[in-house]
C-alpha positions, 0 to 999 in steps of 0.5 A, spaced: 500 500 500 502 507 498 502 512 502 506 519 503 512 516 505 513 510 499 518 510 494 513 511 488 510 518 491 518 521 493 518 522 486 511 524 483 509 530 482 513 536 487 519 532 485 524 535 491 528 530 493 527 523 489 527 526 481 531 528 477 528 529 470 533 529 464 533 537 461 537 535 457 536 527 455 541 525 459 540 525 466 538 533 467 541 539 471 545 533 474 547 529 468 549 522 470 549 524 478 542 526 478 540 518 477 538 516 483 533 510 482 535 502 483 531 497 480 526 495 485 524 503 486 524 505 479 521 501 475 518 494 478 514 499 484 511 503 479 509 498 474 506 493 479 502 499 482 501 501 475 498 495 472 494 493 478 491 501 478 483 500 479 482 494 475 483 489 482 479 493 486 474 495 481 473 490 476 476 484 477 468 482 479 466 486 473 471 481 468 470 474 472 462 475 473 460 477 465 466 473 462 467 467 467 472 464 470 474 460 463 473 466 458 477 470 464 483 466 464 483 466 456 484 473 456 489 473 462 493 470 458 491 473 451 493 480 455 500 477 458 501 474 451 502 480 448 505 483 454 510 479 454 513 480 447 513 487 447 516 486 453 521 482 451 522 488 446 523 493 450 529 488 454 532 487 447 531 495 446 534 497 453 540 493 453 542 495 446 545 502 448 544 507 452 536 509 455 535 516 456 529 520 458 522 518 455 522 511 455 518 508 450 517 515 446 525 514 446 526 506 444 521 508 439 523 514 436 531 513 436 530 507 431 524 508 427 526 516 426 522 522 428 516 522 423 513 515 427 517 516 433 514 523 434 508 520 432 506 514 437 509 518 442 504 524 442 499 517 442 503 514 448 502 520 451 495 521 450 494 514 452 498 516 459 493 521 459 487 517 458 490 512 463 490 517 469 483 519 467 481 513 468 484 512 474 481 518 477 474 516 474 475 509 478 476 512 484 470 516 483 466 511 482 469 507 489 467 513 493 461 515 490 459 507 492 460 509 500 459 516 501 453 517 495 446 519 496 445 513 491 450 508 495 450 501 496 449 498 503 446 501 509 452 507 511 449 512 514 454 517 511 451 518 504 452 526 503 455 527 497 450 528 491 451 524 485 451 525 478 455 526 471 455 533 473 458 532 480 462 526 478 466 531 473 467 535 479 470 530 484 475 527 479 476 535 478 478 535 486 482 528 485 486 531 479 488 537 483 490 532 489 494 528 486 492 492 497 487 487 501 482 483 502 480 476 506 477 471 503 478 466 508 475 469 515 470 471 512 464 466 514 457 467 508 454 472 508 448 476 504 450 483 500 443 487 499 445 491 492 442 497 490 436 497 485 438 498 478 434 499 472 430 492 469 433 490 463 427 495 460 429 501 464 421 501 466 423 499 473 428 498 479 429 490 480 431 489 488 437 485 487 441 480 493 448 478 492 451 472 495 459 471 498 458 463 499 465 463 501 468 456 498 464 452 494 465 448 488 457 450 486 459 457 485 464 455 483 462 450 478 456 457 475 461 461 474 465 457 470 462 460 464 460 466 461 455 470 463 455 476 458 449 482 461 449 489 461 454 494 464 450 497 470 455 503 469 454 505 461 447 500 459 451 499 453 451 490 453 458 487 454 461 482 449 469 479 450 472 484 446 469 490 451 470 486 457 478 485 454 478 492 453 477 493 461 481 488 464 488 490 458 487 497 460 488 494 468 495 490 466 498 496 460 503 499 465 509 494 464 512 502 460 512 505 468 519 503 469 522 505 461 518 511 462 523 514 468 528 512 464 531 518 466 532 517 473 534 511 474 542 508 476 542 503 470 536 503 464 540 498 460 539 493 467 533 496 470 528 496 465 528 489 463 529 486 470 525 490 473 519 490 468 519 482 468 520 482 475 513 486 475 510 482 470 511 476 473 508 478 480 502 481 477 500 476 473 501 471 479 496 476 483 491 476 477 490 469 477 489 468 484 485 474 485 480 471 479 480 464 483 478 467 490 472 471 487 469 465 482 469 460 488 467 465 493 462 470 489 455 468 485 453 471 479 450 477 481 454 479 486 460 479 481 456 483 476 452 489 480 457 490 485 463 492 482 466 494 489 464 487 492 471 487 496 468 491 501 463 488 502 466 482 503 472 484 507 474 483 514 475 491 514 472 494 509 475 500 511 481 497 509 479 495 501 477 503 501 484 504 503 487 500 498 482 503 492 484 509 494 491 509 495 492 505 488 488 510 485 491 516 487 499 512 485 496 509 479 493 516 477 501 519 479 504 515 475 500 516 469 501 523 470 509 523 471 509 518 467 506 522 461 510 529 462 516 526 462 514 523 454 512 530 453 518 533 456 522 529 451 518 530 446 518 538 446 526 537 447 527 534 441 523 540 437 518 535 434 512 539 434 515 546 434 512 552 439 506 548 440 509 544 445 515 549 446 513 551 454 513 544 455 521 544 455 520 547 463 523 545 469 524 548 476 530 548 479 530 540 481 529 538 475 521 537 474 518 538 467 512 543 471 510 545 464 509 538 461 505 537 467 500 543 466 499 541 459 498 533 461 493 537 467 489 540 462 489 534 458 486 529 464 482 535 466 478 534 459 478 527 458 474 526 465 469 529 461 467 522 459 464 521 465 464 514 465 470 509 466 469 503 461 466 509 456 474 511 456 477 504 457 476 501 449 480 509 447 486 508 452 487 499 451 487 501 443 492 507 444 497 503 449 497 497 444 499 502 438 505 504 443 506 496 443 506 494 437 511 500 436 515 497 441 515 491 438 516 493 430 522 498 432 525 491 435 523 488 429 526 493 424 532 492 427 533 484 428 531 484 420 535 490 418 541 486 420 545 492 423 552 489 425 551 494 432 544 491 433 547 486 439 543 487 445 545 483 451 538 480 452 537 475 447 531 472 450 528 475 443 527 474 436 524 477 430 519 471 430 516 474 437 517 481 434 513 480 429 507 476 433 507 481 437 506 487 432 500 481 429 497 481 435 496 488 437 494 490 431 488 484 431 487 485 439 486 493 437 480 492 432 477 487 436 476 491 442 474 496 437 475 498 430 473 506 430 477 507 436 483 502 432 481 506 425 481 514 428 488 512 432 492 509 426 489 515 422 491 519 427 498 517 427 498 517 419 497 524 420 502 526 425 507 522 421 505 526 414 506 533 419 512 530 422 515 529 415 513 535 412 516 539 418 523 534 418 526 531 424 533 531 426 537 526 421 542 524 427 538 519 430 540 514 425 533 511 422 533 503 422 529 504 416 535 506 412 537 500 414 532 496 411 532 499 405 539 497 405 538 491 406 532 489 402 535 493 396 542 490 396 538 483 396 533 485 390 539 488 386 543 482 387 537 478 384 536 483 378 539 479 372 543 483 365 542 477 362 535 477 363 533 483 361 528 485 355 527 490 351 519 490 353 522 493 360 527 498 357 526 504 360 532 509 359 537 510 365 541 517 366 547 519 367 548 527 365 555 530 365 554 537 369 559 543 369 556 547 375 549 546 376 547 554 377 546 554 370 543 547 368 537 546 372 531 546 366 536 541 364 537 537 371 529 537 371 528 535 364 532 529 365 529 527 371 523 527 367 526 524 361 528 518 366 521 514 366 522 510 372 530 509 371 536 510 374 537 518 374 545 520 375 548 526 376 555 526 375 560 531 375 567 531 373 573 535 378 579 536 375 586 534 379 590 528 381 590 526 387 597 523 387 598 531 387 593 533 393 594 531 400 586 529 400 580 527 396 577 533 394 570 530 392 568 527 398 566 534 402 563 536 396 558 531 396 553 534 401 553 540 396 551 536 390 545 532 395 542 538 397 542 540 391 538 535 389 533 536 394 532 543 393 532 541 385 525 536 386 528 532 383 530 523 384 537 522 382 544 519 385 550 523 385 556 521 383 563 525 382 569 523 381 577 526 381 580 526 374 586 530 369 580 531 364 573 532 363 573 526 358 577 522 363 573 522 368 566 522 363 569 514 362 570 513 369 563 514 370 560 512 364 563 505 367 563 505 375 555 509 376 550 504 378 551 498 381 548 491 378 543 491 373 542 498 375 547 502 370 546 508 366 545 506 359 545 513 355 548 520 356 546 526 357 550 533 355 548 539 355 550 542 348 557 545 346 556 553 344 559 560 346 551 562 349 553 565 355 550 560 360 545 563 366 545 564 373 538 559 374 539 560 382 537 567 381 531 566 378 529 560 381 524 560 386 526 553 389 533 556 390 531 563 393 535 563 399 537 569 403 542 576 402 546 573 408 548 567 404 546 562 410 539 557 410 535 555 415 539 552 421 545 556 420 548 552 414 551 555 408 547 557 403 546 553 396 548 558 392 555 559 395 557 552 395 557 553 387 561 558 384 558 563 379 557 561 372 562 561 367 564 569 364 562 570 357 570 569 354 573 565 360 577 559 358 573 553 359 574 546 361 572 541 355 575 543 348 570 542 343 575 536 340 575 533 348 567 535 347 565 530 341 571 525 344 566 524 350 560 523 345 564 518 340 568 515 347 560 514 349 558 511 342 563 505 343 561 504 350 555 502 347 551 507 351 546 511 347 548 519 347 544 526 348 545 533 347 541 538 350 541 545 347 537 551 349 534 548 355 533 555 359 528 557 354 523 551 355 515 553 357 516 553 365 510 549 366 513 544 363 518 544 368 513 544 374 512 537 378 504 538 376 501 538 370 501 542 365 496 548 363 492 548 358 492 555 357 499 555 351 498 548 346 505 546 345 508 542 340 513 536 340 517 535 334 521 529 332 525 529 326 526 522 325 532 522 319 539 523 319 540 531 316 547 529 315 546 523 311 540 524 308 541 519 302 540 514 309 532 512 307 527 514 313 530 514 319 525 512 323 526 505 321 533 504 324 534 503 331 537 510 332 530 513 330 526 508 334 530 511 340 527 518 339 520 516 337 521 512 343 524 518 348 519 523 344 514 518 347 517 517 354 516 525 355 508 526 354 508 521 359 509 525 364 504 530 367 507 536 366 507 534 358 500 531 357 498 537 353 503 538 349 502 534 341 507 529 339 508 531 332 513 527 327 515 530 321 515 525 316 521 527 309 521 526 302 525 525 296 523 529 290 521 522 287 516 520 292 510 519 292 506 522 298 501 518 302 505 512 301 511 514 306 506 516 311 501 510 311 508 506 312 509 510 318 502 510 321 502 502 321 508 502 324 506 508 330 500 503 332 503 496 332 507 501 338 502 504 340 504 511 339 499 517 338 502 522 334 500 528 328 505 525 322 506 531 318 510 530 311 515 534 308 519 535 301 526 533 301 528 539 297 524 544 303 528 541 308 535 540 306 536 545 300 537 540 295 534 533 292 541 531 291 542 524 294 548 524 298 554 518 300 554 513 306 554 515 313 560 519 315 561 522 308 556 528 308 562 530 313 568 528 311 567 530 303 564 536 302 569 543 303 567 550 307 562 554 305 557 549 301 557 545 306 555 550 311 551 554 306 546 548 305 547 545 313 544 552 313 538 551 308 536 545 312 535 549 318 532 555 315 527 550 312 526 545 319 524 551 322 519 553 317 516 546 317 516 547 325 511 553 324 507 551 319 510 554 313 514 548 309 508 543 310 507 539 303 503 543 298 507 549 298 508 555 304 502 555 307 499 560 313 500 559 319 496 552 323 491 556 327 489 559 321 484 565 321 490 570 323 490 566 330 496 564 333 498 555 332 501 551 337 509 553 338 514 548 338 516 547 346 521 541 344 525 539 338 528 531 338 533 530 332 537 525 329 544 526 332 549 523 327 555 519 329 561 523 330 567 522 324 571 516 324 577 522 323 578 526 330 581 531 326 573 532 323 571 533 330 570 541 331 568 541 324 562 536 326 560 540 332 559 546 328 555 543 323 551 541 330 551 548 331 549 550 325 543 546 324 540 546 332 541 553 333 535 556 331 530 551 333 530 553 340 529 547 346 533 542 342 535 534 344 540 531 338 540 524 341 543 518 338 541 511 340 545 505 339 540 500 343 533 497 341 528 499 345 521 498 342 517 492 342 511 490 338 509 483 342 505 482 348 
């Protein structure tokens, strides 16, 4: 029995000598001294009085009586099982580091990361809340029996008025404020109950119940269920609603975790102590359920749920108990949920919200959290009735267990080389049992209450995310995530895939990403689904350096992606040469099966590149140079774009080496020209708006070979069909008109090319405008030219520059409805409005000269023939990646 001298009540709420509440998360204003607690006082105490609460005195007649001895023990059982395991995690958890402040709200949150952690905790801490409430409203109840003007029996001290009102006030005195019997020497005797309403609620039933002492007969009738109305709610009782109360009772095993902050030794304390005190309650309930079924009738047991007092030696004695039990469970409860909200305002999950939660006196007390948890408790008695509440608390203790046990879970399946707790006595099959039985056990007690608690907790975890937590806690789902995804990659096979599956799988070369962005978005949407790298080339020599250069700038490059909105992985290298270090990561990126299979750079010219950081909302950040939290701001961990005139890293002979280098590799190859000038609502995460049409050209034909045939047949044409394709599956790009300009000779007929071309669009399931052109439009000249390579090896300065021209001129004109077959025509909208613009330009990139002194020379043909057609991709693929089959 508690009184005012008992180790649990020196440290509940005043706190001035016994607590020492970590301020800090690591043992308060004292640190490690401050720790005082041994394990008998600190954790086996306080869960015993916690997990006996109200639910001995009070209740025990109210489980016997409805469900009966057999259904009694079966959920006994059923409530230990699942106590059991969750201890056993706890055991695990506890003895694998260092346990500070918020016991289980630490466990969980230090494993499973903020978002869950912060989550389940709040929800553990409103399920001590609700506890204490209970508590409170069991004490009512027992005192309301003795001194109330509706009491049972014939006490002459019935003086204190009743009803909901009154109640909410009494528990309102007792909040503010804040085992037994014998069986045996008492010989039979007849207990008079008060009348309760018949089973109609037309009148008062006298009702008599009887203590028969031991009798085989009584026990014999209460063998078996006997489920009636509860008289204290009306509502009908079933085994889940029974569970619900007698769970409520035994969730206190978390008592001792949660004074993990005062304890001497957490990692020894809290599994011995709390096993120590399952053992010991569990051994009391089973006795307790005996006496009463072979001592108590029926009725006795079910409309007298104080029957203890009638039946003892010295009823003041049990009133003792019932109220001393009370008031510590209601404590503990309190002090138990201010030290989880003290944690969690520490750790800064919620913000301002909980930020006076951070209070403490001089002795260490979180007086604040206490408050808070004050006004909590003070609004959950305004439920009134203590099996109303019992339902909401059960479902919100099991989701803390079953939390317990899925971080113990997570961690024995991550694998994880420090994951050795000295307690062994788990594995993850009794983590897993766990979590399965607390899930099950919550919707059979209650499925609105099991389904509005997990909603709940899915709702503070998407805030918690939308907020970010602190990224130094370590998240076992990284872990997990390493593990599953190194099994899978090992399990994906190159040597079983298949073109149905190809999907593109990026790397892009980029030079200072400040004036790459439209194109660090445009690949992201390019991707489908596939790897996306981001690769950047430091030049240098680490034989020359005294350390590796790249790795500090890793941190850059990742937040960068972040900011960027886009998925991609990072990888940099260190090389004497840009067209080196494109090798290396053209060969090392990528792990297994997942390895880029194309190559994106951004287009060789002399256009001043852009600051895109300085019109990017994404990348505003403030004058100072410095981010939230302190950390330097993006913008200055990247230097300025290039000057116009400054020497640059890649010569264009390093430039078309790279292409030629990445052609040879087997890896397809795109060039990204003008990509700053794309609509921004193509760019954007969304869809894109309706209010600009736009077109997306494709130009399916070697310019540079135009003797070639109708390139849309070859591979490299299939690839830009392909990529075109890709691009309008993104919402962003919905709206946009995929078009594909179909050329033909001078001695082709129209409408035969066409319909080859439609036929081969619908085996691919590519919905697309086909617009043809004449040849002699195009490139200038009818003239057929020499096999592939020649065009750029055999013709000499101006003529070939001249007509490389004319072919632009005239793709240009084609884009804008001017070259279309029949002859200059007005523009597509027609009556004077204005057509659809072309957003994006896919054309057929030749392969570079087999001679590298024609490089430079190449690359200005590029140039001339992209240069006015705004937002350009010259790709050229080397890889099928279409299919007609099933």
């Amino acid at each position: 029995m508690a009184n005012e001298n008992s180790p649990l009540l020196a440290y509940q709420l005043l706190g001035e000598e016994g607590v020492a509440f970590p301020a800090n998360g690591a043992g308060g204003p004292g640190g490690a001294s401050a720790r005082k607690l041994s394990t008998f006082l600190g954790v086996v105490v306080p869960t015993v009085l916690s997990m006996f609460s109200i639910v001995v005195f009070l209740r025990i007649g109210f489980v016997v009586g409805h469900a009966g001895l057999l259904q009694a023990l079966a959920m006994l059982l059923v409530a230990y099982f699942i106590l059991a395991l969750t201890v056993l995690s706890v055991c695990a958890i506890a003895t694998n580091g260092a346990v500070r402040g918020g016991g289980a709200y630490f466990m969980i949150s230090r494993t499973l990361g903020p978002e869950v952690g912060g989550s389940i905790g709040l929800m553990f801490y409103l399920a001590n809340v609700c506890g204490c409430a209970v508590s409170l409203l069991g004490l009512v109840e027992a005192v309301l029996d003795v001194f109330g003007t509706d009491a049972t029996g014939s006490s002459g001290l019935r003086v204190l008025p009743q009803g909901y009102g009154w109640s909410l006030l009494y528990g309102s005195l007792l909040l503010g404020l804040v085992v037994l019997v014998s069986f045996v020497a008492v010989g039979p005797r007849i207990i008079h109950l008060t009348p309760r309403p018949g089973s109609n609620g037309s009148s008062l039933l006298p009702q008599v119940g009887h203590f028969t002492g031991f009798n085989s007969s009584t026990l014999k009738a209460n063998l078996g269920a006997g489920y009636s109305k509860d008289y204290t709610t009306g509502a009908m009782m079933t085994f889940a609603s029974v569970f619900a109360v007698l769970f409520n009772g035994c969730t206190g095993i978390m008592a001792g975790a949660n004074m993990s902050g005062e304890l001497k030794d957490p990692s020894r304390a809290i599994p011995l102590g709390t096993i120590v005190a399952v053992a010991y309650t569990f051994f009391i309930y089973i006795l307790l359920f005996f006496l009463s079924s072979f001592t108590c009738d029926r009725t006795l047991l079910q409309e007298d749920y104080g029957f203890f007092r009638a039946i003892s030696v010295w009823p003041p004695l049990v009133l003792i108990g019932i109220y001393a039990t009370s008031l510590s469970a209601s404590m503990s409860s309190l002090i138990g949920a201010s030290r989880i909200l003290h944690a969690l305002a520490q750790d800064d999950l919620f913000g301002m919200i909980l930020a006076p939660a951070k209070v403490v006196s001089r002795g260490g007390n979180p007086w604040g959290a206490v408050l808070y948890s004050w006004v909590l408790v003070q609004l959950v008695l305004l439920a009134g009735k203590l099996n109303t509440l019992a339902a909401v608390v059960t479902v919100f203790y099991l989701v803390a267990y079953a939390a317990v046990d899925l971080s113990c879970l997570s961690l024995e399946w991550a694998s994880a080389p420090n994951f050795r707790p000295t307690f062994s006595l788990f594995s993850w099959h009794t983590c897993l049992l766990g979590v399965a039985s607390c899930l099950l056990m919550m919707f059979l007690i209650s499925p609105g209450a099991a389904g509005g608690s997990l909603l709940l907790m899915g709702l503070l975890s998407a805030l918690l995310t939308a907020r970010g937590g602190p990224s130094s806690w370590g998240y076992v789902s990284q872990a997990l995530l390493f593990h599953q995804v190194r099994k899978y990659l090992l399990r994906l096979d190159v040597r079983k895939e298949h073109v149905k599956f190809w999907r593109p799988q990026l790397l892009l070369l980029v030079g200072n990403p400040r004036g790459a962005l439209p194109l660090l978005r445009l690949a992201n949407q390019l991707k489908k689904g596939g790897l996306y790298v981001l690769g950047h080339v430091t030049l240098g020599d680490l034989d020359c350096l005294p350390s590796d250069p790249v790795q500090p700038q890793y941190g850059a490059w990742l937040s960068l992606v972040d900011r960027a909105q886009v998925k991609a992985f990072v990888d940099l290298t260190l090389s004497p040469s840009v067209r080196q270090g494109a090798q290396h990561l053209l060969r090392i990126s990528g792990l297994g099966g997942m390895k880029p299979n194309t190559l994106v750079l951004g287009f060789y010219d002399d256009t001043p590149p852009q600051d895109h950081f300085l019109t990017d909302p994404a990348f505003s950040e403030p004058a100072e140079g410095t981010q939230e939290g302190g950390s330097p701001a993006l913008s200055t961990l990247f230097p300025p774009p290039r000057a116009p005139g400054s020497p640059r890293a890649l010569s264009p002979q390093d430039y078309v080496a790279t292409v030629a280098d990445a052609l040879k590799m087997n890896k397809n190859v795109v060039l990204a020209r003008a990509c700053g000038a794309l609509p921004p609502e193509r760019l954007s995460r969304g869809s894109g708006g309706t209010s600009h049409l736009h077109h997306v050209d494709v130009w399916p034909l070697n310019l540079l070979r135009p003797r070639g045939g109708p390139g849309y047949v070859d591979v490299c044409g299939l690839f830009l069909l392909q990529m075109a394709t890709i691009l309008g599956m993104v919402p962003a790009w919905h709206s946009a008109r995929l078009r594909i300009f179909l050329c033909l000779g001078p001695r082709e007929a129209p409408g035969a090319a066409e319909g080859r071309l439609r036929a081969l669009l619908s085996q691919l399931r590519i919905r697309a405008k086909v617009q043809e052109v004449m040849w002699g439009d195009v490139a200038g000249s009818g003239e057929p030219e020499e096999e592939e390579g020649d065009f750029v090896n055999s013709r000499r300065g101006d003529e070939e520059a001249e007509a490389l021209a004319c072919s632009a001129n005239a793709l240009v004109q084609a884009q804008q409805g001017r070259g279309r077959r029949g002859g200059p025509g007005a523009p597509e909208g027609g009556d004077g409005e204005e057509g659809p613009t072309t957003a994006l330009t896919f054309l057929y990139l030749p392969r570079p000269p087999a001679d590298p002194a024609r490089y430079p020379h190449y690359l200005a043909l590029l140039d001339i023939l992209s240069r006015d057609l705004g937002p350009t991709l010259l790709i050229h693929g080397v890889t099928p990646v279409t299919c007609t089959d099933l």
